[in-house]
C-alpha positions in Angstrom: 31.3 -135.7 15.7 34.1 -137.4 14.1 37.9 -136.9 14.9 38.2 -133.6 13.3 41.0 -132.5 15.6 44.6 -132.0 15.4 46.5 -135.1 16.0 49.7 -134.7 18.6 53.0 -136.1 16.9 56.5 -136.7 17.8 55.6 -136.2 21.4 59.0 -136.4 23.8 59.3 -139.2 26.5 59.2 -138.5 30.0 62.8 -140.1 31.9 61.7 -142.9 34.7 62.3 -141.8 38.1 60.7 -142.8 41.0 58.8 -145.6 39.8 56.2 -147.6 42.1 57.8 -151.0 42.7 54.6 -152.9 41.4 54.6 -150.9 38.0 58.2 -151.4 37.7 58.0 -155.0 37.7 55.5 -154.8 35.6 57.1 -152.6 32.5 59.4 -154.9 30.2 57.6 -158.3 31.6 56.8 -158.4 27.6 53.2 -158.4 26.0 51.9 -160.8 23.5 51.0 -159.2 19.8 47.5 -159.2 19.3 46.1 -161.9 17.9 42.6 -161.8 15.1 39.4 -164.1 15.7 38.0 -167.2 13.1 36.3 -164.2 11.1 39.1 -161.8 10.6 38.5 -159.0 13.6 41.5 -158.1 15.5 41.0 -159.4 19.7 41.8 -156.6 22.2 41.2 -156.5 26.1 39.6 -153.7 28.0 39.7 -153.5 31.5 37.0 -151.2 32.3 35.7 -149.5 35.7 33.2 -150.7 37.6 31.1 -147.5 38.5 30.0 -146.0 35.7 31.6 -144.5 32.7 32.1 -147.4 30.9 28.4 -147.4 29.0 30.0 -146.2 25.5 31.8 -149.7 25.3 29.2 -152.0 25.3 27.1 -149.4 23.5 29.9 -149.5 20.8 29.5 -153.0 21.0 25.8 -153.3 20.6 25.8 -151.1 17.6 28.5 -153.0 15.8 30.9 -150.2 16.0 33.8 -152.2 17.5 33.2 -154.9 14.7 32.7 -152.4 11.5 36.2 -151.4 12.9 38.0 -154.3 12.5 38.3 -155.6 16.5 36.7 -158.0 18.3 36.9 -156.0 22.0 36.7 -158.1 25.0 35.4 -156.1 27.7 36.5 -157.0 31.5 35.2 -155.6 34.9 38.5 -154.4 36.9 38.9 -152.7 40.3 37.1 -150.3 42.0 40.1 -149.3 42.4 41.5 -148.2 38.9 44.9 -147.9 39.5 45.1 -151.5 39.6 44.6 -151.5 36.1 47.6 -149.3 35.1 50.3 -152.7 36.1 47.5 -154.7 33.6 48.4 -152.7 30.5 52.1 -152.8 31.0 52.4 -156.8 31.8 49.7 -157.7 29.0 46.9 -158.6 31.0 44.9 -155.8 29.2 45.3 -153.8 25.7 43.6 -150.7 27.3 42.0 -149.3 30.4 39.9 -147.2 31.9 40.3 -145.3 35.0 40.9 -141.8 37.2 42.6 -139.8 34.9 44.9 -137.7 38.1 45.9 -141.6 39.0 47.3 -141.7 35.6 49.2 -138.8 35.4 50.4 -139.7 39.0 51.8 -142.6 37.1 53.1 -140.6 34.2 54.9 -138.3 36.6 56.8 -141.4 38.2 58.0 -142.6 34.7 55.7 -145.2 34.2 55.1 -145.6 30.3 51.7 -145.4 29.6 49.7 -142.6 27.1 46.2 -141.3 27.2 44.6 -142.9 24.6 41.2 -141.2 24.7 38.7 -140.0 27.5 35.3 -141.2 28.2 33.9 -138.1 30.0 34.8 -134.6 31.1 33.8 -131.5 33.2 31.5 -129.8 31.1 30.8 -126.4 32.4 27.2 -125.8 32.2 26.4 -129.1 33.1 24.2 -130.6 36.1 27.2 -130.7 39.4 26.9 -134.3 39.8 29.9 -134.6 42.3 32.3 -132.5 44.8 33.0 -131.2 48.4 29.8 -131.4 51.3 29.2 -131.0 54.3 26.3 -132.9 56.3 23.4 -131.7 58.1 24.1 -128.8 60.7 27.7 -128.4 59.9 29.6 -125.0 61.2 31.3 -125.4 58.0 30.1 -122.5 55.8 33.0 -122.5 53.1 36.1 -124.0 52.0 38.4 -122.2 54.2 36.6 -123.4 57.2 37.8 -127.2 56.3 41.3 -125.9 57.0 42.9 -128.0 59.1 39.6 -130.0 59.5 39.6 -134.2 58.6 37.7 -134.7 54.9 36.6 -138.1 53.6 38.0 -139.3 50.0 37.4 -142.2 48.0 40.7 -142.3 47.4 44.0 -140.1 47.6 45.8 -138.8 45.0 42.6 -137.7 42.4 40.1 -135.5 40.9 38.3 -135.6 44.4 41.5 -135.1 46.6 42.1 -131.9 43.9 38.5 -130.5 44.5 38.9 -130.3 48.4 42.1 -128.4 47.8 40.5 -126.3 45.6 37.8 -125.7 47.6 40.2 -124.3 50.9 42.1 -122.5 48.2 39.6 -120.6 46.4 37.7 -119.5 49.8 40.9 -118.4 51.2 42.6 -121.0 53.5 45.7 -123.1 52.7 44.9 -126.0 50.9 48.0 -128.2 51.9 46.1 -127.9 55.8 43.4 -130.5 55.9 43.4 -134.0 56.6 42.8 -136.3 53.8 40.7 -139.8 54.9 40.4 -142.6 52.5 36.9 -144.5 53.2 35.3 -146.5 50.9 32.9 -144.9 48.9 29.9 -146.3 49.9 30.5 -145.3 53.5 31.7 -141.8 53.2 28.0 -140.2 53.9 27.7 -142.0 57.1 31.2 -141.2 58.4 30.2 -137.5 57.8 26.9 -138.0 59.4 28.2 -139.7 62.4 30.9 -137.3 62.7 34.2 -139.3 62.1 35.2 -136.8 59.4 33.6 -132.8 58.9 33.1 -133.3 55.3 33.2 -135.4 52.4 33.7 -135.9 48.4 31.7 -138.0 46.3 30.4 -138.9 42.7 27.5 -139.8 41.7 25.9 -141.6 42.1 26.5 -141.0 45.9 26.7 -137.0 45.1 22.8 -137.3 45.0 21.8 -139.3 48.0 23.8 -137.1 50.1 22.1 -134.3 48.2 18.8 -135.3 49.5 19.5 -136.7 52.6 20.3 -133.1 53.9 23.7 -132.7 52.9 25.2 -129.0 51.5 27.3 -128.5 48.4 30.9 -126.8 49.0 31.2 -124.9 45.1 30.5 -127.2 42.2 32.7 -129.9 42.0 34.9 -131.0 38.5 32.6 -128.9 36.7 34.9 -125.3 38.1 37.1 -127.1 36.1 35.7 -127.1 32.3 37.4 -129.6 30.2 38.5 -131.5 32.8 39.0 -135.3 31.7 37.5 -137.3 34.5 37.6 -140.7 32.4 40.5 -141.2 30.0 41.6 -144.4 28.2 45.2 -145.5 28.4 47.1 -148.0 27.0 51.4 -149.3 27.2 53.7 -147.0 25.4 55.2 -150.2 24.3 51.5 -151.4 22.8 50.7 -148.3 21.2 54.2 -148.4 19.3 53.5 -151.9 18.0 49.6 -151.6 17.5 49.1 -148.1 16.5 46.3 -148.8 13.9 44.3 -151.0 16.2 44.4 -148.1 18.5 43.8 -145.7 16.0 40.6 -148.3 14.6 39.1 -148.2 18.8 39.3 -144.6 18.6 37.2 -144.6 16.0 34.7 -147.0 17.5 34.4 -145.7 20.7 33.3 -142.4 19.7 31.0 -143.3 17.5 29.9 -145.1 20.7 30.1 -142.4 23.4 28.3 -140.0 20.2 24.9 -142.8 20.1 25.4 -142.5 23.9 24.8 -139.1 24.5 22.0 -139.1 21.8 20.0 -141.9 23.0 20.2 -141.9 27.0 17.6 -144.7 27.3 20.6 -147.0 26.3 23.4 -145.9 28.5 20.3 -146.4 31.6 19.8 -150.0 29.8 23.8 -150.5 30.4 23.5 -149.5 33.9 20.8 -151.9 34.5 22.9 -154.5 33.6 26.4 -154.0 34.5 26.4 -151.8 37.6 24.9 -152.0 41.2 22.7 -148.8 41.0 19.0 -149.6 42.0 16.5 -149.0 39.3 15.2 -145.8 40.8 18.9 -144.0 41.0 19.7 -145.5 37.0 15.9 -144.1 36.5 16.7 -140.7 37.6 20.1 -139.7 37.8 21.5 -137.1 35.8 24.1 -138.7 32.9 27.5 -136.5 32.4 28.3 -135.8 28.3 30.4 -138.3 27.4 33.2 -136.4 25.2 35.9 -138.3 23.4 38.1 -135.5 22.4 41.0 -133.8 25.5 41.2 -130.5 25.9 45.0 -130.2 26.6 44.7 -126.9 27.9 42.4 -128.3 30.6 44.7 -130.9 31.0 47.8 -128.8 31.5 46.0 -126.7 34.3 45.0 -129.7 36.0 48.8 -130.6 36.1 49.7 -127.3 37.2 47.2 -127.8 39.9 48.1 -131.0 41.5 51.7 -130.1 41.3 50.9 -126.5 43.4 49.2 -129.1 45.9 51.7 -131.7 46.2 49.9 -134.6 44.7 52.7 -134.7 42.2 56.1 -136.4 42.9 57.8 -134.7 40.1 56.8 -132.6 37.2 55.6 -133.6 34.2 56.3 -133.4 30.8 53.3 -133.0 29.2 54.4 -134.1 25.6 54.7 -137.4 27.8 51.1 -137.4 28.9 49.0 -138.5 25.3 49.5 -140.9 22.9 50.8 -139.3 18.8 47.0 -140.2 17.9 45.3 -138.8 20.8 42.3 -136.8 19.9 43.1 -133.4 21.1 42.1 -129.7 21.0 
């Protein structure tokens, strides 16, 4: 699949308001132009995630995509934390980023500058649930609206997870603004659920799984009641993507063909895994691989908006012809 999609243009700017002291130091600290290597290829940064995701990069890079393009991509291992990569592409550390795409349009909706570029992965409806809201072994928890006022673990406020919780209470009839939202680290959320510190939990996978078959039960089916739902996007500076529109436009191109070989040859993404992430052979062996799909669907997008702001994970409200980059691929 090539990028036979409309492209977005002349897309209004969102006014700054309420911007995160860390980000605001951050925008108009000045970024270097990019620079080309001894054999002609144009050097970029990415600052990737350090879960998973990430496999169409260095699949890209493998397959000479990146350098048939034009760019010699340097690939870096952020955060596990993701919105520490948003400050990165506005001070120059990084050309582009990876990360939770609900972080990003938290950022968006505070005035920060930055564009969706592109997404790794999204919700795909008929898909294998690979993450979402349970509940451990003997809970009295039979449905959303039972968590209602009831403490839930989260890898982290503010994203897709926090948004499938809510959704969950909602759509089973409770009030999703009554629940109490605990931030644990990921790794850890299973036993706090086991041991009691929290009723319930959210997780990805791989972590979706384990709980899965350690006895834990599935609260509705996670990002994928939300078809279309980006749950990987790229982003990159507004001020970068004015100056370096072509280089963009050339890792576009390369990274799909990327996450395309990706989704046609699984064997390599596993072969990525076992190198650049912690997953023990037997969970890279067996676990299921979302599609990886380059192009946003912006009406999946603009629900998701509407979502968070009905929740209150929005500080203000969003323009949305603020949210992608002019090139964006998007249907």
């Amino acid at each position: 699949m090539r990028r036979s999609v409309r492209r977005r243009r002349n897309l209004g700017v969102l006014a700054a308001v309420a911007v995160a002291t860390s980000l605001l130091a951050a925008c108009g600290s000045g970024q270097a132009d990019t620079t080309t290597n001894p054999e002609g290829l144009t050097e970029i940064t990415f600052v990737r995630s350090t879960g998973a995701t990430f496999e169409g990069l260095y699949i890209a890079q493998e397959q000479g995509y990146f350098a048939e393009a034009g760019l010699d991509v340097d690939i870096v291992a952020g955060s596990p934390d993701t919105s520490q990569h948003i400050p990165m592409v506005l001070n120059g550390e990084a050309d582009l980023t990876m990360g939770d795409p609900a972080n990003h349009l938290t950022a968006i909706s505070r005035g920060i500058p930055i564009r969706y570029v592109t997404q790794m992965q999204a919700a795909v409806a008929d898909q294998t649930v690979t993450d979402g809201v349970l509940v451990p072994p003997g809970s009295p928890v039979r449905s959303g609206k039972d968590l209602q006022g009831k403490r839930v673990g989260v890898p982290a406020l503010g994203g897709w997870m926090e948004m499938n919780v809510r959704y969950a209470i909602e759509t089973d009839g409770g009030d999703p603004t009554d629940v109490q939202l605990v931030a644990l680290p990921v790794a850890s959320l299973q036993e706090a659920a086991t041991k009691g510190d929290v009723d319930a939990v959210t997780l990805f996978p791989s972590f979706y799984q384990s709980a899965l078959e350690s006895g834990f039960t599935a609260l509705h089916k996670g990002t994928t009641d939300f078809p279309g739902l980006p749950t990987s996007t790229v982003i990159a500076s507004s001020e970068w993507l004015a100056r370096n529109g072509e280089v963009a436009d050339a890792f576009v191109t390369a990274i799909t063909r990327g996450l395309e070989y990706a989704n046609e040859n699984p064997d390599a993404v596993r072969a990525v895994d076992a190198e650049y992430t912690q997953m023990d052979a037997e969970t890279i062996a067996n676990r299921v691989i979302p599609r990886f799909v380059p192009v946003f669907d912006e009406q999946a997008v603009t629900d998701a908006v509407n979502r968070m702001s009905a929740y209150g994970m929005l500080e203000n409200e969003i323009d949305m012809g603020a949210v992608f980059w002019e090139n964006a691929p998007v249907e």
